[in-house]
N, CA, C and O atoms as a printed pandas DataFrame, in Angstrom:
     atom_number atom_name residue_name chain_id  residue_number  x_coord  y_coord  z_coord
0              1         N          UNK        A               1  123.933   89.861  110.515
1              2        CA          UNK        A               1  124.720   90.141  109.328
2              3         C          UNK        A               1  123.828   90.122  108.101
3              4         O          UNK        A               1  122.924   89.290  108.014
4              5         N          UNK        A               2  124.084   91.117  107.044
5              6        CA          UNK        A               2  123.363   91.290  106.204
6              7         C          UNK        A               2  124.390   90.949  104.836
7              8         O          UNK        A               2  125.539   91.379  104.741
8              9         N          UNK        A               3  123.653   90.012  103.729
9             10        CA          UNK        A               3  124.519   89.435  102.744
10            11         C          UNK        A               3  124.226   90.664  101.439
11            12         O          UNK        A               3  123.104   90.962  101.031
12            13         N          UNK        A               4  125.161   91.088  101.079
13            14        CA          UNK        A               4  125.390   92.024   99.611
14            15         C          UNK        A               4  124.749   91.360   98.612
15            16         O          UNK        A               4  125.081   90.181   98.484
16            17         N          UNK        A               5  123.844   91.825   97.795
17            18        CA          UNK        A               5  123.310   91.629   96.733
18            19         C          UNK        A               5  123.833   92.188   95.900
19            20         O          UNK        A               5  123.855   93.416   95.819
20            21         N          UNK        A               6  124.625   91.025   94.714
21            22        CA          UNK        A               6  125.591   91.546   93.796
22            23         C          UNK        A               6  124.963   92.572   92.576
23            24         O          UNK        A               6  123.834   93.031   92.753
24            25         N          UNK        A               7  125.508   92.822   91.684
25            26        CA          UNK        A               7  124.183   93.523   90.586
26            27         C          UNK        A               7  124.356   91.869   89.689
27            28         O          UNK        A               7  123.301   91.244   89.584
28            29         N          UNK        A               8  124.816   91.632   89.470
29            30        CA          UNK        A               8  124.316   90.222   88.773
30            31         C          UNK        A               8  122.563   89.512   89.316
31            32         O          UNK        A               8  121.487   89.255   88.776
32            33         N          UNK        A               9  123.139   89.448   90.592
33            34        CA          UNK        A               9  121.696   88.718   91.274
34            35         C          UNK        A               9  120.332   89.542   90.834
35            36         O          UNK        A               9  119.203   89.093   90.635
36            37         N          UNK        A              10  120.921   91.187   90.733
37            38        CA          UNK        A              10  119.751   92.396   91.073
38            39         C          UNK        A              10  119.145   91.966   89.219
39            40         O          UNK        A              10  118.000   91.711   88.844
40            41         N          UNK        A              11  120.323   92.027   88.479
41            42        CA          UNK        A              11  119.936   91.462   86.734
42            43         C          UNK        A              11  119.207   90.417   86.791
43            44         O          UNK        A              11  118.198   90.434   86.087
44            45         N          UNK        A              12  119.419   89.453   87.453
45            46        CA          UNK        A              12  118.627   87.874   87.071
46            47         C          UNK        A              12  117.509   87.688   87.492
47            48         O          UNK        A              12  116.731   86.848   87.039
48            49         N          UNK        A              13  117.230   88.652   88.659
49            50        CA          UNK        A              13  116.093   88.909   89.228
50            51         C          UNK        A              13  115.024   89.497   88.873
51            52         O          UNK        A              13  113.854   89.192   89.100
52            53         N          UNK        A              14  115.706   90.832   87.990
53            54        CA          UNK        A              14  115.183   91.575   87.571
54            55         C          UNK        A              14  114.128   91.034   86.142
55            56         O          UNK        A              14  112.912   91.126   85.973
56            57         N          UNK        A              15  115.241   90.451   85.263
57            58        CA          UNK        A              15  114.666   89.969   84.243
58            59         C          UNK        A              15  113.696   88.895   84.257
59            60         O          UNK        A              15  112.914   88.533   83.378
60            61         N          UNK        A              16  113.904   88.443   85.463
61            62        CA          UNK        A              16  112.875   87.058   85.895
62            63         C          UNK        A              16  111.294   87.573   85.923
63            64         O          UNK        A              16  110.376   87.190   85.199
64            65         N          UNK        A              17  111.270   88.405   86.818
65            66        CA          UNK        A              17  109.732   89.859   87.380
66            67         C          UNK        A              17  109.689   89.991   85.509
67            68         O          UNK        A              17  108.677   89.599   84.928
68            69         N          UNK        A              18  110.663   90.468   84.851
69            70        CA          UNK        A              18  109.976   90.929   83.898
70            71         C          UNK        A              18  109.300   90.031   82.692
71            72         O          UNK        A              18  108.344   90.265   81.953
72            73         N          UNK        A              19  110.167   88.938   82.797
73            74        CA          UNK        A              19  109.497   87.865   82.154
74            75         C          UNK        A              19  108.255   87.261   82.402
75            76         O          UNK        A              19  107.437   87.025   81.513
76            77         N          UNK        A              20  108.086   86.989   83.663
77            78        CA          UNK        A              20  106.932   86.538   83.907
78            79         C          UNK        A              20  105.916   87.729   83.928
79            80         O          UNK        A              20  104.881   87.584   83.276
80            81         N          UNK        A              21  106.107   88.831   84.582
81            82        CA          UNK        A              21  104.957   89.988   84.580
82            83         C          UNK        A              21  104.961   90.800   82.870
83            84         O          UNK        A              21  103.986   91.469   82.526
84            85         N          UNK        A              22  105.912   90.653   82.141
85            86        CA          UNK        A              22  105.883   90.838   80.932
86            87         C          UNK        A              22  105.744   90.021   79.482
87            88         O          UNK        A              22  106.349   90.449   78.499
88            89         N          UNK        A              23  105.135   89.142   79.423
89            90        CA          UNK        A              23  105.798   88.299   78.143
90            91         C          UNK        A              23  105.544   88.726   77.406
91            92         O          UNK        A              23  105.226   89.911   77.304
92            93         N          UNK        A              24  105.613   87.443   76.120
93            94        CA          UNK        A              24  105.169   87.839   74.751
94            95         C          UNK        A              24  103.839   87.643   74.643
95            96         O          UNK        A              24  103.235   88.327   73.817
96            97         N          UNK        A              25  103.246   86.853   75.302
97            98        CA          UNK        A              25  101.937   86.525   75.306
98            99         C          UNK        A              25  101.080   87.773   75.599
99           100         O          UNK        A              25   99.957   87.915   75.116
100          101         N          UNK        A              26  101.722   88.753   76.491
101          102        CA          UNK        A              26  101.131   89.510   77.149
102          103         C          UNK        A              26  100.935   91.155   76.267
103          104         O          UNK        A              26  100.331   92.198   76.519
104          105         N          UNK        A              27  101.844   90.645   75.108
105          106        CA          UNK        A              27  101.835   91.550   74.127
106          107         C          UNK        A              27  100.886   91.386   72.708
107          108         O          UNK        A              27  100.284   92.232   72.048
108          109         N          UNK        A              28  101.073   89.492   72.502
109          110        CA          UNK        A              28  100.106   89.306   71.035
110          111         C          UNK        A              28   98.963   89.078   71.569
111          112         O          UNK        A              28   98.073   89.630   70.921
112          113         N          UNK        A              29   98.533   88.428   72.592
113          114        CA          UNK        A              29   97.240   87.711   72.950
114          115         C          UNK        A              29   96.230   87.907   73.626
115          116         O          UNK        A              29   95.381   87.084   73.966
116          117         N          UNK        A              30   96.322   89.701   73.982
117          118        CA          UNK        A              30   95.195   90.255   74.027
118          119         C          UNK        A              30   94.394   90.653   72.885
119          120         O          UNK        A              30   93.169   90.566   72.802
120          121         N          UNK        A              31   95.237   91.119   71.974
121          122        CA          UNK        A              31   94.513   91.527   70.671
122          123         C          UNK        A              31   93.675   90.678   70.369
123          124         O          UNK        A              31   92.450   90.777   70.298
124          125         N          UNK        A              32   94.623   89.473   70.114
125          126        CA          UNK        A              32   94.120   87.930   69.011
126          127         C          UNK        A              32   92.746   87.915   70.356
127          128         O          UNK        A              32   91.573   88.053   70.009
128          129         N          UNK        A              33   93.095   87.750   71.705
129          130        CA          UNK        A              33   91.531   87.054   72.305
130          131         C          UNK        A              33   90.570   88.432   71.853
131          132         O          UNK        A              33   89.427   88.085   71.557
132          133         N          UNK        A              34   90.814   89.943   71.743
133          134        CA          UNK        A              34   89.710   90.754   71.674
134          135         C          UNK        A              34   89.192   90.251   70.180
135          136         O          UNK        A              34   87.994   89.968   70.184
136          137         N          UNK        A              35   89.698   90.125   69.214
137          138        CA          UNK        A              35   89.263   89.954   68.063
138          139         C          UNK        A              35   88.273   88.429   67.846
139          140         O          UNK        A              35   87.253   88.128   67.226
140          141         N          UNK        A              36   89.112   87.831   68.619
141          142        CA          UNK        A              36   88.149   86.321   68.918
142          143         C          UNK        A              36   87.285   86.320   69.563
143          144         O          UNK        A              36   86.591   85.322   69.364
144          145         N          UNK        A              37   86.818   87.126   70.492
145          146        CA          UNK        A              37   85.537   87.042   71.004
146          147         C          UNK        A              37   84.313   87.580   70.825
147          148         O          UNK        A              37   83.230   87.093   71.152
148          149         N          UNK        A              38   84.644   89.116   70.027
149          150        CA          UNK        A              38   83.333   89.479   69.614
150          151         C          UNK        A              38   82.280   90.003   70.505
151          152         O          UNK        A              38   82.353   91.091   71.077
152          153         N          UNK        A              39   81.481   89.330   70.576
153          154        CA          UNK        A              39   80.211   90.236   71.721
154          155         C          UNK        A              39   80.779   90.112   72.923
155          156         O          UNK        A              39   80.644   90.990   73.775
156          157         N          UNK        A              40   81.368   89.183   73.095
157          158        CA          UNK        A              40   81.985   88.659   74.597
158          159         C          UNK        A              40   83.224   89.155   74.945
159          160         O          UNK        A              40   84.007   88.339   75.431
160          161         N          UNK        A              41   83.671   90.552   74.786
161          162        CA          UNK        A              41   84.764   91.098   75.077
162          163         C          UNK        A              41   84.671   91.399   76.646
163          164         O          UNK        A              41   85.559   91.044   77.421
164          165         N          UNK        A              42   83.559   92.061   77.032
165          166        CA          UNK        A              42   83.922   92.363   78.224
166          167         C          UNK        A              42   83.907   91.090   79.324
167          168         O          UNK        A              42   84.319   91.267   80.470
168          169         N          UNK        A              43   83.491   90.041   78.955
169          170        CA          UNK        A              43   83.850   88.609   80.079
170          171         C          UNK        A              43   85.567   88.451   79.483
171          172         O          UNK        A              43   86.591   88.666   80.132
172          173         N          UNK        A              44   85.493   88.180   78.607
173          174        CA          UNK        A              44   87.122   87.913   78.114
174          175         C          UNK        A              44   88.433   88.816   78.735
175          176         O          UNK        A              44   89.605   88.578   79.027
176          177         N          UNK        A              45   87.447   90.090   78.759
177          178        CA          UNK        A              45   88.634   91.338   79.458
178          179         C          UNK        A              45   88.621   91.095   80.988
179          180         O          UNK        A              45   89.626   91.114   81.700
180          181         N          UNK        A              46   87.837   90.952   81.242
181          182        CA          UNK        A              46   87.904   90.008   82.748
182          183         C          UNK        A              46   88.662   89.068   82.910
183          184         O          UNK        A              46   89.549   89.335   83.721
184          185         N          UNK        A              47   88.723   87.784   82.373
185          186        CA          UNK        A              47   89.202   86.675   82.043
186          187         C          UNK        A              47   90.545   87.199   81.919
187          188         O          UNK        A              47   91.264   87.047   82.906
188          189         N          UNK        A              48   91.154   87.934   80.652
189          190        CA          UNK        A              48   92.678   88.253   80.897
190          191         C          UNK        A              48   93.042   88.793   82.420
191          192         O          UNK        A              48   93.788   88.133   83.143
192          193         N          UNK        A              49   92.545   89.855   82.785
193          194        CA          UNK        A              49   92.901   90.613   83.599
194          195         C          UNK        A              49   93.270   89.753   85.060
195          196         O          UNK        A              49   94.143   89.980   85.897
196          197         N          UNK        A              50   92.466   88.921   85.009
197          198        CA          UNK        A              50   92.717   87.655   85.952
198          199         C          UNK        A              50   94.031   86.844   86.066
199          200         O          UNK        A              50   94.947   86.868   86.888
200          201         N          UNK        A              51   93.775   86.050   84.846
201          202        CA          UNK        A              51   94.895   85.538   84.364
202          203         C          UNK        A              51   96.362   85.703   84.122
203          204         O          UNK        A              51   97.390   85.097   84.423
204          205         N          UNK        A              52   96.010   86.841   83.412
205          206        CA          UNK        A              52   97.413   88.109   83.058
206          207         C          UNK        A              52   97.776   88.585   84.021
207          208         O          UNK        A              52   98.969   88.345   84.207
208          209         N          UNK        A              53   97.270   89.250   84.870
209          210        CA          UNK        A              53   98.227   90.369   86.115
210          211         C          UNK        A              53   97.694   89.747   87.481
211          212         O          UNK        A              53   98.567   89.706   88.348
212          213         N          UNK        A              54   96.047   89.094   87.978
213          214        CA          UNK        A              54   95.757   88.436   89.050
214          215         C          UNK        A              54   96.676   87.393   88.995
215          216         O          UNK        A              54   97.299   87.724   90.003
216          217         N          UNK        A              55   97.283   86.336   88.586
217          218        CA          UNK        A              55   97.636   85.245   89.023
218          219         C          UNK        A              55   99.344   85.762   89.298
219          220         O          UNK        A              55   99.947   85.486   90.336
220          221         N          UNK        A              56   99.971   86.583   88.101
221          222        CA          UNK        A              56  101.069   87.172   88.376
222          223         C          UNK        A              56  101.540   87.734   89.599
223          224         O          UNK        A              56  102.458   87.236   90.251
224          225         N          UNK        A              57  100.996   88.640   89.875
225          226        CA          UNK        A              57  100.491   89.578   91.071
226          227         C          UNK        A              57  100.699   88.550   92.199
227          228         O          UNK        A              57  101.636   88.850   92.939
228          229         N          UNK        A              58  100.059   87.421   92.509
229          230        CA          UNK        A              58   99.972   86.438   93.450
230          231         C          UNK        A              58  100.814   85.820   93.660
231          232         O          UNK        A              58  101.153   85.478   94.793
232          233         N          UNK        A              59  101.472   85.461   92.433
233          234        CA          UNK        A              59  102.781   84.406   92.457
234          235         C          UNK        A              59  103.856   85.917   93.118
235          236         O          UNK        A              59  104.596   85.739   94.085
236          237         N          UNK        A              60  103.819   86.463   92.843
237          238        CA          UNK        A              60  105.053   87.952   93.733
238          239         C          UNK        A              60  105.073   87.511   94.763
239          240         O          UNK        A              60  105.874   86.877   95.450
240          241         N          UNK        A              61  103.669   88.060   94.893
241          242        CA          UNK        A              61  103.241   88.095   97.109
242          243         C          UNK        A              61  103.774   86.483   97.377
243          244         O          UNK        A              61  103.736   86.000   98.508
């Protein structure tokens, strides 16, 4: 037997993925770190990319 997934559940779910794979952080705090680092952008762009979508990404799977 297979249980119906209401659209409520499909909403709470939904917004959950987007919260965490979307925040606000994920909107101000690339800028603010590119501007803060200076010569060291491309370790830093690493560093987000990790942080930001690698650890996200992981917590899914």
């Amino acid at each position: 037997m297979e249980k119906k997934i209401s659209l409520r559940e499909i909403i709470v779910v939904a917004s959950m993925f987007f919260g965490m794979l979307f925040g606000a952080g994920n909107l101000i705090f690339p800028a603010s770190m590119g501007q803060k680092a200076g010569v060291d952008m491309v370790s830093a762009a690493w560093g987000f990319c990790i942080t930001g979508v690698g650890l996200p990404l992981l917590s899914v799977v």
